[in-house]
C-alpha positions in Angstrom: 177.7 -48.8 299.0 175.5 -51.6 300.8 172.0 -52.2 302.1 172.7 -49.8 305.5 173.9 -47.4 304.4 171.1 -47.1 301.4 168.5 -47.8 304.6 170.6 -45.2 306.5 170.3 -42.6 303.6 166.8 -42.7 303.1 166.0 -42.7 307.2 168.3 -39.4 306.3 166.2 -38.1 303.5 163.0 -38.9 305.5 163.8 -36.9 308.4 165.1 -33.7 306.9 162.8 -33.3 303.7 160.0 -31.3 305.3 162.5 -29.2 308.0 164.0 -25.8 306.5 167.6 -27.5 306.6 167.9 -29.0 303.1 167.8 -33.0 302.6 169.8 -32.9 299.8 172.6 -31.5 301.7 172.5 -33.9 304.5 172.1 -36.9 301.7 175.6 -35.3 300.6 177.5 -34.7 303.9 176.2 -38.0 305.2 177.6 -39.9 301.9 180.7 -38.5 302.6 181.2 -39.8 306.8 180.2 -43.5 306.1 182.3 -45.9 305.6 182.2 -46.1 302.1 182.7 -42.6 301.5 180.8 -41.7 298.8 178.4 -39.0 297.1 174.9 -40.5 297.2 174.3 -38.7 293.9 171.7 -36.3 292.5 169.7 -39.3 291.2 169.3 -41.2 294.3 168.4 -38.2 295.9 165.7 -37.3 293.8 164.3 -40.9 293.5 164.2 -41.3 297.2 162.2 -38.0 297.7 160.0 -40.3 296.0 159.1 -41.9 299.1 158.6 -38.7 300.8 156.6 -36.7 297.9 154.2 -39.8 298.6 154.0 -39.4 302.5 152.8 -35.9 301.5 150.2 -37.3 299.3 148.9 -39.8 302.1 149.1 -37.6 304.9 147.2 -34.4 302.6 145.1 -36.9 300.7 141.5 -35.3 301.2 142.8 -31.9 300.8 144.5 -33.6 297.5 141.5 -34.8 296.2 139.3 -31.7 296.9 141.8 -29.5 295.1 142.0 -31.9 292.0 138.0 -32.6 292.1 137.6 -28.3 291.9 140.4 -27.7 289.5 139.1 -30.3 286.8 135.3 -28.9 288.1 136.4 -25.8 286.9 137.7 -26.4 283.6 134.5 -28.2 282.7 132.2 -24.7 284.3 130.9 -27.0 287.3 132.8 -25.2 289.8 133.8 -21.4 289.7 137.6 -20.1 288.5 137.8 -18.5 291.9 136.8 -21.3 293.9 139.4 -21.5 296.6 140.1 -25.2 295.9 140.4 -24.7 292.1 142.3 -21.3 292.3 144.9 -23.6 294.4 145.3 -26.0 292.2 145.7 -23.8 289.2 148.6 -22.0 291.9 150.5 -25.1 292.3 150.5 -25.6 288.4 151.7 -21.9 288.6 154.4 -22.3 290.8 155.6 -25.8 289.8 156.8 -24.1 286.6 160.4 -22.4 287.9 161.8 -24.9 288.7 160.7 -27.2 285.8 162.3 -25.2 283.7 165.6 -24.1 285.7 165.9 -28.0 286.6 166.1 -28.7 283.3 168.4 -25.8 281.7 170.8 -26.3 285.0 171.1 -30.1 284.9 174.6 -30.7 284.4 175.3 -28.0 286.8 172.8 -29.7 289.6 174.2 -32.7 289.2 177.9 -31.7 289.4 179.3 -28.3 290.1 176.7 -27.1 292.8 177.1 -30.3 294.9 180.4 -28.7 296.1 180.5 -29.4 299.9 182.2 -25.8 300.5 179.3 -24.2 298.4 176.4 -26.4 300.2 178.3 -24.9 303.7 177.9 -21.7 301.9 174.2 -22.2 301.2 172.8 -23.4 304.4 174.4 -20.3 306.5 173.1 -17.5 304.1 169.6 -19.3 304.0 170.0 -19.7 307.5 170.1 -16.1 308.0 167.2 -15.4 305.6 165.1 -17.0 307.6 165.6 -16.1 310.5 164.9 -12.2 309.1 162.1 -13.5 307.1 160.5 -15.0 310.9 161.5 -11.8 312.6 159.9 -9.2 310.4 157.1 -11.1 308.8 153.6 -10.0 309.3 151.9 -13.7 309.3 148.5 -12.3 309.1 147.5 -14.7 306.1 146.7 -18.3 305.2 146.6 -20.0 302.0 142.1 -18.4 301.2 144.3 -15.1 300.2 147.1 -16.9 298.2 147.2 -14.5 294.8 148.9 -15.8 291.6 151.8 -13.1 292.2 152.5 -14.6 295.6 151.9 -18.3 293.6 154.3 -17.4 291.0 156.9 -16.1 293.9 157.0 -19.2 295.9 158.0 -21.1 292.9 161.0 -19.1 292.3 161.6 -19.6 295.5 161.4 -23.1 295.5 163.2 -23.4 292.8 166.3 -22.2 294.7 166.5 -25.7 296.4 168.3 -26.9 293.0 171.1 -25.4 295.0 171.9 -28.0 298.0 172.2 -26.1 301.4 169.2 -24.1 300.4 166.3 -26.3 300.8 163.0 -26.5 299.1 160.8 -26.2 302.3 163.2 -23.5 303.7 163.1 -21.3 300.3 159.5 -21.7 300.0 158.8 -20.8 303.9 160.9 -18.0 303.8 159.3 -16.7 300.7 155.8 -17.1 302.5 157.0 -15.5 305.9 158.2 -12.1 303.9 154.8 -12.0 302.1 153.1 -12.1 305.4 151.6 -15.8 305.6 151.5 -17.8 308.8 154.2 -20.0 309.8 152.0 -23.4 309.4 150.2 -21.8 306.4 153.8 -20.8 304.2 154.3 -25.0 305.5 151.4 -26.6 304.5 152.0 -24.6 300.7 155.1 -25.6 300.4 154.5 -28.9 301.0 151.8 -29.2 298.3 153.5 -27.1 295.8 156.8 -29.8 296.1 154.2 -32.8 294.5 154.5 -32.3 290.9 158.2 -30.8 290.6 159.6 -34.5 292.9 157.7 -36.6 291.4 158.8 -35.6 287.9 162.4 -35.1 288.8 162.1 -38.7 290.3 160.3 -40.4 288.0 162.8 -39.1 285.2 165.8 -39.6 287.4 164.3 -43.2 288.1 164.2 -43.9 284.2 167.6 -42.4 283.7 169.0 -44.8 286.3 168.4 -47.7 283.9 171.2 -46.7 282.1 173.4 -44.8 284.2 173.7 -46.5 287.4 174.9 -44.7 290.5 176.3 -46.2 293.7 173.3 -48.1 294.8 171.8 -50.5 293.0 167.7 -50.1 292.3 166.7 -52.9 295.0 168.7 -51.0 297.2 167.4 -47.0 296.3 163.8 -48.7 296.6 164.6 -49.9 300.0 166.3 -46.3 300.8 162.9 -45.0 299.8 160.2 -46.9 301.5 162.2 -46.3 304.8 161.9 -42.3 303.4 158.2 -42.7 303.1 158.1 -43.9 306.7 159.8 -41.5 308.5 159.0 -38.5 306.4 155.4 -39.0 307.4 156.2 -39.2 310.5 157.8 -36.0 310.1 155.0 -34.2 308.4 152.4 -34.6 311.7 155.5 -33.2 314.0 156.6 -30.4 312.0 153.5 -28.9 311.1 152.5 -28.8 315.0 155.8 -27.9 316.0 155.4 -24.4 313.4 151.9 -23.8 314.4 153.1 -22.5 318.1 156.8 -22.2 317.7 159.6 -19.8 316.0 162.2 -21.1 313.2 164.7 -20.6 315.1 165.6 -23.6 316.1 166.4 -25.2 312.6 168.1 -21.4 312.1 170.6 -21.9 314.8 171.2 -26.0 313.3 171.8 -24.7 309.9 174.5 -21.9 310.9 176.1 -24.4 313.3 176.1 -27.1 310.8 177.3 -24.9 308.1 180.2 -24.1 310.5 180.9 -27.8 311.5 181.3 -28.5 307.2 183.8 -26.0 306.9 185.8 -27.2 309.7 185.5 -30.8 308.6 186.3 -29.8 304.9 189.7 -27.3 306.4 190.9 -30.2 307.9 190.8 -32.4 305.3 187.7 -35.2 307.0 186.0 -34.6 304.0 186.5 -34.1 301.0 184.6 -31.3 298.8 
């Protein structure tokens, strides 16, 4: 694979990260409709959510550095264990630690088996149609001052359902808010901070790993793929939070079910190969 479609990939990854429709299913279906028909891989994926775990950081930097200020304050008895900033931190510890350890027992399986194209069709109707419920019947009467450790400890299960392509890691983790009664921007703006540690480990060890297994982009390549990710995906970020904050799911529900749809066609007729 060459330069554009690397730069083409990671304008890819930059624009779906942070919307409920999975960017590790569009790396996939993309790869397969360029020219050099190709799975990106699992390692370029995850490397070039580098770019947009650091957009996150940039654009959510003072909340960033009030949460780790409170969290390390606490540990030392400066700051109280239920200040709100500290009790977050300790939450996205809490809810970082699913799919640590489901990323790592899975592996083989993430990297091969479940990047089936019929199966990622599979995913992105079902979760469609999860949220959609989930924005129907949800309360969203809370924000992120009454996150408890149970709900903490739920949206990292839920998160950790991304490991599946088709799911998506925003998607899992807003639907999981919605159904425990947090505001649209508010089940957002968690799952955006509870993403940090889990990409930036899985890419920082997929980055290492590359050294020695190298995929179909070279690393001058994946590096461009990822800048042009950290671009657009904090672009993104500014859109999609004001977009929630007055607006339904629905939209993104409808693309996923209709894109789901449009796999399976492609795939039955043989455009695409599974």
């Amino acid at each position: 694979m060459n330069w554009f479609e690397a730069a083409f990939l990671g304008f890819i990854q930059g624009l779906t990260e942070f919307l409920p429709i999975s960017s590790s299913a569009h790396l996939r279906i993309v790869g397969e409709l360029l020219p050099n028909a190709q799975d990106p891989g699992a390692a370029f994926t995850a490397i070039t959510q580098l770019g947009t775990e650091t957009a996150v950081v940039v654009y959510f930097w003072r909340d960033i550095v009030r949460i780790v200020k409170a969290w390390f304050g606490s540990l030392a008895g400066r700051v109280p264990r239920g200040d709100p900033d500290a009790k977050m931190g300790w939450l996205v510890i809490l809810g970082s630690i699913p799919i640590v350890l489901l990323g790592f027992l899975f592996q083989d399986q993430i990297e091969g088996a479940l990047r089936s194209l019929w199966l990622i069709a599979t995913m992105l109707i079902i979760f469609g149609i999860i949220l959609a419920i989930a924005d129907t019947i949800g309360r969203q009467n809370r924000d992120l001052t009454e996150l408890t450790y149970k709900h903490g400890i739920l949206y990292g299960f839920a998160q950790a359902m991304a490991l599946v392509p088709g799911v998506s890691r925003s998607g899992g983790t807003i639907t999981a808010g919605l159904l425990m009664g947090y505001t649209r921007e508010s089940a957002a703006r968690y799952s955006f901070l509870l993403a940090i540690p889990a990409v930036f480990g899985s890419g920082v060890y997929q980055l290492v790993k590359s050294y020695d297994e190298p995929g179909p982009f070279s690393l001058a390549e994946t590096a461009l793929a990822t800048g042009v990710a950290f671009i657009v995906g904090f672009v993104i970020i500014g859109w999609f939070l004001r977009y929630v904050s007055t607006r339904s799911y629905r939209l993104f529900v409808w693309y996923r079910i209709l894109l789901g749809l449009a796999i399976y066609l492609l795939l039955g007729y043989g455009v695409i190969q599974p």
